[in-house]
Every structure is written in structure tokens, then in C-alpha cells.
C-alpha positions in Angstrom: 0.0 0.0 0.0 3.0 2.5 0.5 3.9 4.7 -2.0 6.4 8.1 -2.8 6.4 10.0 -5.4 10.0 9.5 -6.8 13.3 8.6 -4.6 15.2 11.8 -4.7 12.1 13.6 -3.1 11.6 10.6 -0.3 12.9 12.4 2.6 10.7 15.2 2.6 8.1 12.3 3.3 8.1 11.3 7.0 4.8 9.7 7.4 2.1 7.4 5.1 -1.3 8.6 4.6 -4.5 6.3 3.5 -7.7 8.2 3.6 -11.5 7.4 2.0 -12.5 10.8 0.6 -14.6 12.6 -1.8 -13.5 15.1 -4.8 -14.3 18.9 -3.8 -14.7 21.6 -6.6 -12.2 21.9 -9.1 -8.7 21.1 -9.5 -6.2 23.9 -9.0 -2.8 24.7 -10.2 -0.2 24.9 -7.1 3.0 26.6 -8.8 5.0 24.5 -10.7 4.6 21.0 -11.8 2.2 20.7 -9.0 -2.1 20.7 -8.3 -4.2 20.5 -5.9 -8.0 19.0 -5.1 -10.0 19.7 -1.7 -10.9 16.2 -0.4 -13.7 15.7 2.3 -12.1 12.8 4.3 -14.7 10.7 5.5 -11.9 7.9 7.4 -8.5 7.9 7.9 -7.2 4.6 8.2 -3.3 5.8 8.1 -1.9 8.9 9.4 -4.9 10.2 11.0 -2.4 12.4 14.1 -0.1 13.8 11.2 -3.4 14.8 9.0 -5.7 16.3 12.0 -2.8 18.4 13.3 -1.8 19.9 9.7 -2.4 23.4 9.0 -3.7 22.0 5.2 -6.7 20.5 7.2 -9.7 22.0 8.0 -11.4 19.9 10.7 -14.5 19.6 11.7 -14.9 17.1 14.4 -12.3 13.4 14.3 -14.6 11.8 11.5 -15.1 14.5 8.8 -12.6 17.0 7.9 -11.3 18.5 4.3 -7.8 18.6 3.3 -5.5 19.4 0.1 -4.4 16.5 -1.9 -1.4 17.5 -4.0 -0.3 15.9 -6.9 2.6 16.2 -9.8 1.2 17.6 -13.2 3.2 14.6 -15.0 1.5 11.9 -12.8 -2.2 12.9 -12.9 -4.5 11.6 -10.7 -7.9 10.5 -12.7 -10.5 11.3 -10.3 -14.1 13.3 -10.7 -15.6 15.8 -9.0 -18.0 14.2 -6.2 -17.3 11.1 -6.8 -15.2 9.3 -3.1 -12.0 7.5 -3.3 -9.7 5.7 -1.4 -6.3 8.0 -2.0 -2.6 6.5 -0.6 -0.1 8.4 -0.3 2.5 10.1 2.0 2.7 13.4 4.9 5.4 16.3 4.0 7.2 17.5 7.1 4.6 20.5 6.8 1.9 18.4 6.9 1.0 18.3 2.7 -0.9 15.4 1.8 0.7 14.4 -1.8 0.0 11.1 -3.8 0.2 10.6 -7.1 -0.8 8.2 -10.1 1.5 5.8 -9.2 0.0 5.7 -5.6 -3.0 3.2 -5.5 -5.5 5.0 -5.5 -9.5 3.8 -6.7 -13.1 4.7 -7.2 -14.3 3.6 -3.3 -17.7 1.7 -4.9 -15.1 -0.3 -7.3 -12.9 -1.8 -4.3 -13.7 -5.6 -3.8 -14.5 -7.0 -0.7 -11.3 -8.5 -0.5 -9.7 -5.1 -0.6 -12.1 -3.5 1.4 -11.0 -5.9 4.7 -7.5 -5.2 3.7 -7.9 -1.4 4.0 -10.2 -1.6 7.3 -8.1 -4.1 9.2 -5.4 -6.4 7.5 -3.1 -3.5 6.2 -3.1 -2.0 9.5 -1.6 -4.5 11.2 1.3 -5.3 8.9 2.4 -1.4 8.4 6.3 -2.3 9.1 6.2 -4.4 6.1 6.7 -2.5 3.0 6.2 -4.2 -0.4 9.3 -2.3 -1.6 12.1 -1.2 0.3 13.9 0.5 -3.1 11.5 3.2 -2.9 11.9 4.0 0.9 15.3 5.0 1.9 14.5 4.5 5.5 16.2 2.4 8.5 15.3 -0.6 8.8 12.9 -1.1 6.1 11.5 -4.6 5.7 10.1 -5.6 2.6 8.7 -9.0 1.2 10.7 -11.3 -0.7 10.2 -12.9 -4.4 8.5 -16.1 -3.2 4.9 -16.8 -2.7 3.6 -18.6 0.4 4.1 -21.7 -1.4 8.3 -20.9 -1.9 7.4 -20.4 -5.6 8.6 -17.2 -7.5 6.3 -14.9 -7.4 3.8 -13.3 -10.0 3.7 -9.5 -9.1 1.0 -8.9 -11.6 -1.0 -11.6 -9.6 -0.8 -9.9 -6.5 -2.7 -6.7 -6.6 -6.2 -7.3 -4.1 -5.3 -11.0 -3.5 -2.3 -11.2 -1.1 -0.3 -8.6 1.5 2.9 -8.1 2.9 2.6 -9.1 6.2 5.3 -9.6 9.2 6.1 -13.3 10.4 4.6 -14.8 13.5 8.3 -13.5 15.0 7.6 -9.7 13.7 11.1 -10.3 12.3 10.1 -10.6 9.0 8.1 -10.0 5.6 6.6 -12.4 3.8 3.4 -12.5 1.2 0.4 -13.7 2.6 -3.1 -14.7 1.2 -6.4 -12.6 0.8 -8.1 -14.7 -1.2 -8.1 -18.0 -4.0 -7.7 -15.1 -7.3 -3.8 -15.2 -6.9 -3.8 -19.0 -6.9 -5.9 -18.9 -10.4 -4.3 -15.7 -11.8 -0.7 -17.3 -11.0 -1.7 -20.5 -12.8 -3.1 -18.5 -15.9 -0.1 -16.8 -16.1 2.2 -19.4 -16.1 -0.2 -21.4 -18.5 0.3 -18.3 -20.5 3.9 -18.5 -20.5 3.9 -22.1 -21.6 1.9 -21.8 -24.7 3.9 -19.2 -25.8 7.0 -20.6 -25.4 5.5 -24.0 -27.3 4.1 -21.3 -30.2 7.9 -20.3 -30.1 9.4 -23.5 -30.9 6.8 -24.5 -33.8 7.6 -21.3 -35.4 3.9 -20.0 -34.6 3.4 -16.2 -33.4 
């Protein structure tokens, strides 16, 4: 779930932010290479502290509050006014909320259940696993490896709403885990896929 916006900007970003929120007005230009949308959070499931205490934020009680979601002009975010997302992305040390395409971000109503559970309660508890370490230059980081629960290499494309990075029953380590049976079945499609190509290959078919 954890995103920045490129490496050589990643330690001006201190803290992770995941928040389910609706588009507010128009989009604005924010000097260069950068804009902005209003957001009416309706839950903070990461980085609520860091977001209620920004001077971006404009609260009204701990559930509803509006804040500026910044984004870079080359990495546009695809969203519509009105319409509520779920937005990840990362704090500034001055408390900006900035994401980007790159970030996971999704219509709320599309989410399946699967990722719905992981937002509200999975992800949560495995936040000292990252999925990748190369874009965090932080201490410490701890990131899954390239095997699936099953010691197999793994399919990243298979991953995305079927499996998490969680910590090991010694919170020593990262290791993939399993949301659902659509990795097992994606996996096997893939690897099917692989196959017949490389068998088209041989016969000299495309």
C-alpha cells in the first residue's frame, strides 16, 4: 500500500497517509509541476495524528474534515468531482498530503470486498512491512521477498487485491500472505500463458 512520489524527493516524506474521501470543486494549479483538489475525508485509516494536526486540514470534528491532496502535473490523478475514493499516499514534514498516479488509489464503490477488509483491518496491522524497500530510503525497512507462500517465485502482476505483505509470527520478518483463491488462479493463468507461448515459439507460430 505504501507509495512516494520518486526517490530523490523521499525524505521530505516522514509519514504514510490512507484516507477514503470525496473530490471537492475543481482542480487547482499549485505553482510548478504541481495541483491541488480539496478532499472531504470521511476515514483515515493511516496517518490520521499527522493529518488532523496539519495546517492543510480544515477539521470539523475526528470523522469529517477537508484537506489538500497535492499531486505532480506529469503523474495525474484521474479522479471526478464528487465522486469518493480511497487516496494513498505520503505526509510532508509541513503536513501536505501528496500522492500521485503511481499511488493506488480507486473509485471507493469499485474496491472488492477483498480489498475493502484489507484497507479496514489487515493492512493496519502489517504497516512495518513494505512491499518495496527500493523506494523508501528509510532504516530498517522490511520488505517482502520474491517467493509466494508456497516458496514459488512470485507473479507480481497476480498480487494486486489477493495477497499482503505481512510480518512473520516472530515480527522479524516480511513475507506475502493470502487474501483470497484469485492469486492461486491468476498465477496458474499466467504461467499457463507463459507455456503456450513458449511452445508457439518452438513451432515457429506467433
Amino acid at each position: 500500500m505504501d507509495h512516494v512520489l520518486s526517490s530523490n524527493l523521499s525524505a521530505k516524506y516522514l509519514n504514510a497517509a490512507t484516507i477514503k474521501g470525496k473530490i471537492l470543486g475543481k482542480i487547482r494549479k499549485e505553482g510548478p509541476g504541481m495541483k491541488s483538489a480539496a478532499v472531504s475525508v470521511s476515514h483515515v485509516f493511516k496517518g490520521l495524528n499527522q493529518l488532523l494536526t496539519s495546517e492543510n486540514a480544515e477539521v470539523f470534528g475526528q470523522i469529517v474534515f477537508q484537506v489538500r491532496l497535492y499531486y505532480p502535473v506529469n503523474c495525474p490523478l484521474d479522479v471526478q468531482e464528487g465522486s469518493q475514493y480511497l487516496f494513498t499516499g505520503v505526509i510532508t514534514v509541513n503536513g501536505e498530503l501528496h500522492t500521485s498516479s503511481c499511488s493506488w488509489h480507486a473509485p471507493w464503490d469499485k474496491l472488492t470486498l477483498t480489498q475493502t477488509k484489507g484497507v479496514q483491518t489487515v493492512y493496519k496491522r502489517n504497516c512495518g512491512c513494505r512491499v518495496d524497500c527500493q523506494r523508501w530510503w528509510l532504516p530498517g525497512c522490511r520488505s517482502c521477498d520474491d517467493r509466494d507462500p508456497w516458496g514459488r517465485e512470485i507473479v507480481s502482476s497476480c498480487t494486486y487485491g489477493h495477497m499482503y505483505c505481512a510480518l512473520s509470527n516472530d515480527w522479524e520478518k516480511c513475507s506475502w500472505k493470502v487474501l483470497d483463491s484469485g492469486y492461486s488462479k491468476c498465477a496458474g493463468e499466467a504461467v499457463g500463458e507463459v507455456v503456450s507461448k513458449r511452445g508457439r515459439m518452438r513451432t515457429g507460430r506467433s
